[in-house]
C-alpha positions as CSV (number, residue, x, y, z in Angstrom):
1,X,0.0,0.0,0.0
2,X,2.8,2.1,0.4
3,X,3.4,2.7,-3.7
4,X,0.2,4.5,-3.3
5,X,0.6,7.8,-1.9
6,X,0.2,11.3,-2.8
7,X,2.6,12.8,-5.9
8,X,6.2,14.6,-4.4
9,X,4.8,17.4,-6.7
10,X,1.3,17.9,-4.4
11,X,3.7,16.8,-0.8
12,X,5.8,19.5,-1.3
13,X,3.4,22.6,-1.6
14,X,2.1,23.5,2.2
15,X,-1.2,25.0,2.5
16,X,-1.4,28.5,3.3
17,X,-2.6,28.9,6.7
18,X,-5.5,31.1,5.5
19,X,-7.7,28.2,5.8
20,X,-7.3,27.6,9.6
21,X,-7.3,31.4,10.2
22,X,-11.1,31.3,8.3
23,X,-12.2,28.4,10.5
24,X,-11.0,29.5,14.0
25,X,-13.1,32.8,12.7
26,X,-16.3,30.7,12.0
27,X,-16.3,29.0,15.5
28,X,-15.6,32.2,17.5
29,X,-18.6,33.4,15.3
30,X,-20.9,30.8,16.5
31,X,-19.6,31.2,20.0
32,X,-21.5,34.3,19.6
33,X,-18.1,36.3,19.6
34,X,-17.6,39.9,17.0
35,X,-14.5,39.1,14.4
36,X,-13.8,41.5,11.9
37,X,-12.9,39.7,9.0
38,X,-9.7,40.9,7.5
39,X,-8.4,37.7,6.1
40,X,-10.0,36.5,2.6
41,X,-9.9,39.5,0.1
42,X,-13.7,39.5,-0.1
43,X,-15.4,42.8,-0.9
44,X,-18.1,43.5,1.5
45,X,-20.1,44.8,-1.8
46,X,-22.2,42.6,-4.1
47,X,-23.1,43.1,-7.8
48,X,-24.7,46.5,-8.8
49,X,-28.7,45.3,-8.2
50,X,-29.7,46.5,-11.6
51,X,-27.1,43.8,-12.9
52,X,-28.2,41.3,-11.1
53,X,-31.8,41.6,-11.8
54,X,-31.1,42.1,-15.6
55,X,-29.5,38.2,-15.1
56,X,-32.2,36.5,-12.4
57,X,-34.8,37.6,-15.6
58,X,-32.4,35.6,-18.1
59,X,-33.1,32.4,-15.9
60,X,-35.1,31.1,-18.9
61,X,-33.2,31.7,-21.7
62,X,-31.4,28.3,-22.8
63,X,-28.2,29.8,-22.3
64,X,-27.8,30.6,-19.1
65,X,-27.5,26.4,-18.7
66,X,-25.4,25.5,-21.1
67,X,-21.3,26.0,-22.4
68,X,-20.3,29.0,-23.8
69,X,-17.4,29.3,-26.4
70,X,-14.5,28.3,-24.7
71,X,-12.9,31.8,-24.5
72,X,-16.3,33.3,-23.5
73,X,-19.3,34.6,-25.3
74,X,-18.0,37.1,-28.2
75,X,-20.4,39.8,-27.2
76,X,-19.0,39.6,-23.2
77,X,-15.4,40.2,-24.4
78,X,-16.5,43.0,-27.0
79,X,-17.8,44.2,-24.3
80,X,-14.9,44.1,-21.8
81,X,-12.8,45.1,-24.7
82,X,-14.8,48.4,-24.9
83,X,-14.2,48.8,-21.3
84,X,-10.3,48.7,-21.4
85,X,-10.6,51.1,-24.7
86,X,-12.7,53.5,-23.0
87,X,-11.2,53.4,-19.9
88,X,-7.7,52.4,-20.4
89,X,-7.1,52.9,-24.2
90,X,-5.9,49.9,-24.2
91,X,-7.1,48.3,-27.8
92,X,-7.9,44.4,-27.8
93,X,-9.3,42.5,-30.4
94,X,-11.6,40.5,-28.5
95,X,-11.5,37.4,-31.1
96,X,-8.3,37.1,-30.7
97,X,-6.6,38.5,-27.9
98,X,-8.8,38.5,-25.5
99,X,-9.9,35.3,-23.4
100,X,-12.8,35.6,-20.3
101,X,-11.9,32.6,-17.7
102,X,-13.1,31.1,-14.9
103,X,-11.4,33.7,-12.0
104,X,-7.7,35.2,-12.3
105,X,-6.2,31.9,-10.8
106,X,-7.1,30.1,-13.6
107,X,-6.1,32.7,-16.9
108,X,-2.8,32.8,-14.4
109,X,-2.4,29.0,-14.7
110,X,-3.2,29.6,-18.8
111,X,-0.2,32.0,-19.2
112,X,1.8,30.1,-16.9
113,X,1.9,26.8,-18.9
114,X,1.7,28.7,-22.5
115,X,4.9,30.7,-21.5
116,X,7.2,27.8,-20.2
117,X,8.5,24.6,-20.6
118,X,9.2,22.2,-17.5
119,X,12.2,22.6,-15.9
120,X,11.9,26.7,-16.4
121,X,12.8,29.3,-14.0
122,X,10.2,31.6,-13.2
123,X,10.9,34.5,-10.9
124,X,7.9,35.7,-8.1
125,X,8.2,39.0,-6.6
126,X,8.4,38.4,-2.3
127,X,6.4,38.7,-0.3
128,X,4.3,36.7,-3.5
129,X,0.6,35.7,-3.7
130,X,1.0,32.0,-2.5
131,X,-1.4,30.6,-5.1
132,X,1.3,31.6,-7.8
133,X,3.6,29.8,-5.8
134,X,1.7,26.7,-6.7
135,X,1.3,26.6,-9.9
136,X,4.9,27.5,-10.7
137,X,5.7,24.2,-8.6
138,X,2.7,22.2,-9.8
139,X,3.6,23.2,-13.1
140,X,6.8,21.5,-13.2
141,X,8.3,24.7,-12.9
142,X,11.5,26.2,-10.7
143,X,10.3,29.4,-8.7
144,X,12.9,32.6,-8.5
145,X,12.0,34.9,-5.3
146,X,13.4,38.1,-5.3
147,X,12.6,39.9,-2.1
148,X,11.0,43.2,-2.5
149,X,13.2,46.2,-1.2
150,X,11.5,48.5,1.8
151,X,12.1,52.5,2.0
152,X,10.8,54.8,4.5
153,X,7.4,52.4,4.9
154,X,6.7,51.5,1.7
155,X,7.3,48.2,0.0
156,X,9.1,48.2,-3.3
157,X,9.5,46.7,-6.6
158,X,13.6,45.9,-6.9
159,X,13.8,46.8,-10.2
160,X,17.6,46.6,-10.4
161,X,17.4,43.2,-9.4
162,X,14.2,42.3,-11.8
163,X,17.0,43.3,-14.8
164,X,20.1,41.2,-13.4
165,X,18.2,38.0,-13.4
166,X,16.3,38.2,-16.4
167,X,18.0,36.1,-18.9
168,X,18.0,33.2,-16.3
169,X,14.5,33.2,-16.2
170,X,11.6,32.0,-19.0
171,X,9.2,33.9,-17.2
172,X,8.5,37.1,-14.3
173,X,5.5,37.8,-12.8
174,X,4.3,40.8,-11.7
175,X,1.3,41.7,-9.4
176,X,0.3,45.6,-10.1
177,X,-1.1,46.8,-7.5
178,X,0.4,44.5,-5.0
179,X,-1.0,41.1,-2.8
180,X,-0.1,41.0,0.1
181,X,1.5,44.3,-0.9
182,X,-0.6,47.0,-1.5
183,X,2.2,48.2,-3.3
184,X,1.8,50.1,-7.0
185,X,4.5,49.9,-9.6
186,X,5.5,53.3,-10.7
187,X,5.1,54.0,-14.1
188,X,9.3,53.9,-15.2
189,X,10.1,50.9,-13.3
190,X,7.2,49.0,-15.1
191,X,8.8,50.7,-18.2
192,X,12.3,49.2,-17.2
193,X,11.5,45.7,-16.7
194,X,9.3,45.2,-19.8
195,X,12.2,46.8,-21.5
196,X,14.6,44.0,-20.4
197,X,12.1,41.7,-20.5
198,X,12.4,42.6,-24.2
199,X,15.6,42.0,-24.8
200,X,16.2,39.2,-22.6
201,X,13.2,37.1,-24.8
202,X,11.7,36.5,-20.5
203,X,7.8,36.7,-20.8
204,X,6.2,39.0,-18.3
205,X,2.7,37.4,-16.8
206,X,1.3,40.7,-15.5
207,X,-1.7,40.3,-12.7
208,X,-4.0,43.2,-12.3
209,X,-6.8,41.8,-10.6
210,X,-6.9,45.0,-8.6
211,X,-6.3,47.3,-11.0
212,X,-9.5,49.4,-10.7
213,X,-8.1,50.1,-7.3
214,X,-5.1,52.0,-8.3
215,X,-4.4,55.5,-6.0
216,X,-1.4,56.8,-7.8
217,X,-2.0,57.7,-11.3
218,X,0.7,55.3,-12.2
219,X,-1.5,52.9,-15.1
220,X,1.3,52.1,-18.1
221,X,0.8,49.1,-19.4
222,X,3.3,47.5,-22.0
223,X,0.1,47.4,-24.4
224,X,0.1,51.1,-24.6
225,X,2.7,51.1,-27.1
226,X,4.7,48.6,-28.6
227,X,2.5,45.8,-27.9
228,X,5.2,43.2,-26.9
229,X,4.1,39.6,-27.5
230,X,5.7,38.3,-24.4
231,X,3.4,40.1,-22.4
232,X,0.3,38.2,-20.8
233,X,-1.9,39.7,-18.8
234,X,-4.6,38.3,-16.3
235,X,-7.2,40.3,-14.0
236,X,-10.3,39.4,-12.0
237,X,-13.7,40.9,-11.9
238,X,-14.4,39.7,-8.7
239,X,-13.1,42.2,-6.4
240,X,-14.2,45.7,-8.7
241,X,-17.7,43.8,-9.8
242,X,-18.6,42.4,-5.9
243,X,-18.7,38.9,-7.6
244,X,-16.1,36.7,-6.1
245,X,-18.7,33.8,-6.3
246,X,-19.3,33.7,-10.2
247,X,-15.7,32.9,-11.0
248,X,-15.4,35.8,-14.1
249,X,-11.7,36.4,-15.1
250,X,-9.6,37.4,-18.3
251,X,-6.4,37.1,-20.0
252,X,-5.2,38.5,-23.0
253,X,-2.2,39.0,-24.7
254,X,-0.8,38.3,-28.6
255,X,-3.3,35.9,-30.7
256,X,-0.7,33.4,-31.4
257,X,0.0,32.6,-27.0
258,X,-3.8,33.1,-26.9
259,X,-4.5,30.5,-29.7
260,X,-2.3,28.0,-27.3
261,X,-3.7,28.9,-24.1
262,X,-7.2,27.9,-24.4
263,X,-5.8,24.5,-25.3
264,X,-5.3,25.1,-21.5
265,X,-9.2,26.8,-20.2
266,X,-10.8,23.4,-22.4
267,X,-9.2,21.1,-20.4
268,X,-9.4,22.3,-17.2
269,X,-12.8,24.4,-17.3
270,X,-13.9,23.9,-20.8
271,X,-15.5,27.6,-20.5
272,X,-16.4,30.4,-17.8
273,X,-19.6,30.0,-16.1
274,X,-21.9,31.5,-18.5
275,X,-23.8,33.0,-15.8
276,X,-20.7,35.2,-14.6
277,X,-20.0,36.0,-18.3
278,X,-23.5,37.7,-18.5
279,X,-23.8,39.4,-15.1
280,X,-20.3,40.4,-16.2
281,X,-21.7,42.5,-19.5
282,X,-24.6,43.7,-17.5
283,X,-22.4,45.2,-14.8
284,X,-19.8,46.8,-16.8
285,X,-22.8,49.5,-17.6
286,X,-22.5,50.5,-13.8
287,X,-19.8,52.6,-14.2
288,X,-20.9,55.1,-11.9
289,X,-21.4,52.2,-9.0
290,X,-18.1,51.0,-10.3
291,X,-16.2,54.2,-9.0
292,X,-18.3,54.4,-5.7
293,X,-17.3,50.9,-4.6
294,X,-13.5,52.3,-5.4
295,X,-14.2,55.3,-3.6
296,X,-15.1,53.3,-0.9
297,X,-11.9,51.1,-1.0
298,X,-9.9,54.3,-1.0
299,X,-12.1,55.0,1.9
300,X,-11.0,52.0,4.2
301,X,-7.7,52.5,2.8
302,X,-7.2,55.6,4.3
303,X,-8.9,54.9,7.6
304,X,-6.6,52.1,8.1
305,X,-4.2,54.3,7.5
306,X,-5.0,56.4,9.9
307,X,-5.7,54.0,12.9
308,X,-2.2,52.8,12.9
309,X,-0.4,55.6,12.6
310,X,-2.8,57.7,15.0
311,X,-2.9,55.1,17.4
312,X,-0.8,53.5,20.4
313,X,-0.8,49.9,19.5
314,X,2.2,48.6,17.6
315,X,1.3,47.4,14.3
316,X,2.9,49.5,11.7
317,X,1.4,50.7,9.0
318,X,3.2,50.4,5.1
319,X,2.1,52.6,2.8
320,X,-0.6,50.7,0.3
321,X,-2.2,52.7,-3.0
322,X,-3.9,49.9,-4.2
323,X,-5.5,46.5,-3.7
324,X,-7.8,45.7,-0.5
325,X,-4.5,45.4,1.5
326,X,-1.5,46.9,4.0
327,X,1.0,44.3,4.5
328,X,1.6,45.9,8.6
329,X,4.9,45.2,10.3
330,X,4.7,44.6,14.1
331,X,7.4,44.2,16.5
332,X,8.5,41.6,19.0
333,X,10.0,38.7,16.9
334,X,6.7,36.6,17.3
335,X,6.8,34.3,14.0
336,X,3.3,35.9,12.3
337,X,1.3,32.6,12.4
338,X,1.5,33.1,16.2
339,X,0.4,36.9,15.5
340,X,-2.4,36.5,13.5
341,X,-3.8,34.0,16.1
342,X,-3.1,36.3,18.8
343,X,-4.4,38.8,16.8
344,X,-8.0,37.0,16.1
345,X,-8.1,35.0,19.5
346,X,-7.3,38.4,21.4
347,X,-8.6,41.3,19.5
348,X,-11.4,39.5,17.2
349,X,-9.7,40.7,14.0
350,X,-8.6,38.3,10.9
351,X,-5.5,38.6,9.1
352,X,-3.2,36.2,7.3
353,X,0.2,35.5,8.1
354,X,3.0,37.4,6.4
355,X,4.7,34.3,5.9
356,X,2.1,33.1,4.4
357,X,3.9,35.1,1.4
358,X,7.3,34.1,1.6
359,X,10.1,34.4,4.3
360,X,10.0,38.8,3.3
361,X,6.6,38.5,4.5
362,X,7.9,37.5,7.9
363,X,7.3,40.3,10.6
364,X,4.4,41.5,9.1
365,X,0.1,40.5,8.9
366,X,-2.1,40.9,5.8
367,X,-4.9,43.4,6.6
368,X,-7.6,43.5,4.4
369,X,-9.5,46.4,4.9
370,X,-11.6,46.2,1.6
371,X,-13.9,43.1,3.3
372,X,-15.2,45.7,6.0
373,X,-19.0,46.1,6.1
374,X,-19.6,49.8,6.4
375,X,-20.6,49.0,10.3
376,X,-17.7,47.7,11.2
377,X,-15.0,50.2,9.8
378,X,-15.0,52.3,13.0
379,X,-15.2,49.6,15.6
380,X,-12.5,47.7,13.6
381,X,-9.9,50.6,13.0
382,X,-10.1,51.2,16.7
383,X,-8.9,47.8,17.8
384,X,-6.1,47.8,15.1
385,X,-5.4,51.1,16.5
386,X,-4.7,49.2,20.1
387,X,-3.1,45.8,19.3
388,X,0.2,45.9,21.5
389,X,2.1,42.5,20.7
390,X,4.2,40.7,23.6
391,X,7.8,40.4,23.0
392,X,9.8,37.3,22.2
393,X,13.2,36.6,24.4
């Protein structure tokens, strides 16, 4: 019985603790206990209404039950296209450089195995989103971490770095704005690394899931100008849309890596729900709900902000402008799964684990202050405002 055990490949990725921080938050719940959940980047919006009842009166057309083309419905990326022209002037051809998928994870895993061969190098930006991690290593693949660089409280990208290693690696990815970070790529550095990405033949598998919540007016994208066909990029519509749930992504990038990667979507997903792909279209009309719900990230953002840099407690705050996050330091030496339990057993606030994002991420707790309800902003700021953290001999 012993041949039959679990792959080296699956034994040697470690779940994140995210999942026992979410379930030690679900039994203090039902112990009748208040926990601000700052954990799971979950925004504490839903669809626009209008969207959603546009869809729930679709619930008898044949196609809300059925498979879609496998890169989506060709009126849902027009649409989506139309939304990056207007909004980005960023010019897609939908047919064929634009694919919808089923969540960011899964266009990531798309690019991923279009761009690279097994064996490849590909280099993660630390602290990293963990679920990257994976597929690099499920994929066959050999990750690169290169430790982001931090000045006068703010996490940054190490561009000099980024350039050195280059031709030693098939692939980079960047996430722009940051997870866990916060942190948004200024405008020349993203400039810089496509250019040696360039000439160094690396691909660059750009994720923008948060993208709508950008603070900085830094938004070049490599698309803007010479179109570089080693650029793949990926995003989400579950965080700016409020729909997590209906699993709605994209990737897009040249139509020949395009033509390969939904060799990729068949297999694993065959299509995106069709479902997401038509509360999708509906949604994108809400533009003016659109920018309220960023306001309102902005909002948190700057509250946060302000609670731990107003306050006496001893989590520090590091500057984010974008995403639903602050990756906060702390002091004390406590090894940050310890913290974040304190954190939630003690103060009744969730957060994951900076190491939970690579050994930079050590010292430090993800605070997600774009899942707050608008209720439980003030109360919640306050206690982050007072955490004190014991020190370690």
């Amino acid at each position: 019985m012993e041949r039959f055990r679990p792959s080296e490949r699956m034994l040697g990725v470690s779940m994140p603790p995210i999942a026992a921080v979410m379930s030690s938050m679900a039994r203090m719940r039902e112990q009748g206990r208040t926990v601000y959940g700052m954990a799971q980047a979950v925004p504490w919006f839903s669809p626009p209404q209008r969207a959603l009842e546009c869809v729930f009166g679709m619930r008898d057309d044949p196609r809300m039950h059925r498979y879609s083309p496998d890169p989506g419905y060709p009126e849902v990326r027009m649409a989506v296209a139309d939304d990056f022209s207007r909004r980005r002037s960023l010019e897609l051809d939908p047919f064929s450089e634009l694919h919808l998928t089923c969540g960011a994870s899964q266009a990531f895993l798309s690019a991923l195995l279009t761009a690279t061969s097994p064996g490849d190098a590909v280099a993660v930006v630390e602290p990293y989103y963990f679920d990257h991690l994976f597929a690099i290593r499920f994929s066959g693949l050999r990750p690169v971490s290169i430790p982001m660089e931090v000045w006068d409280g703010r996490w940054m990208t190490p561009v000099d770095e980024l350039e050195r290693i280059m031709p030693d690696v098939a692939a980079l990815v960047l996430v722009n704005p940051g997870n866990p970070t916060g942190a948004v790529m200024d405008d020349a550095s993203m400039r810089r690394i496509t250019s040696a990405a360039v000439q160094s033949g690396t691909f660059i598998i750009i994720d923008e899931t948060y993208e709508r919540f950008s603070f900085t007016g830094d938004r070049w994208h490599p698309w803007l100008e010479d179109r570089p066909p080693g650029v793949l990029t990926i995003g989400s519509f579950s965080k700016s849309l409020g729909m997590p749930g209906w699993r709605i992504g994209y990737l897009f990038g040249e139509s020949g890596m395009l033509e390969q990667a939904i060799k990729v979507q068949d297999s694993v997903v065959i299509c995106p729900p069709t479902p997401g792909q038509l509360l999708l279209e509906a949604a994108l009309h809400e533009e003016e709900w659109i920018e309220e719900m960023s306001a309102g990230v902005r909002m948190r953002r700057d509250m946060c902000r302000d609670a731990l840099t107003g306050g006496d407690g001893d989590l520090g705050w590091m500057e984010a402008d974008g995403a639903f996050f602050t990756l906060a330091s702390y002091p004390g030496g406590m090894p940050s799964d310890r913290a974040a339990m304190m954190l939630l057993e003690k103060f009744g606030i969730a957060s994951i684990p900076g190491s939970a994002f690579g050994q930079a991420g050590e010292g430090h707790l993800r605070i997600s202050y774009g899942c707050l309800e608008d209720g439980e902003i003030a109360p919640a700021m306050e206690l982050l405002g007072s955490v004190r953290f014991p020190r370690m001999d």
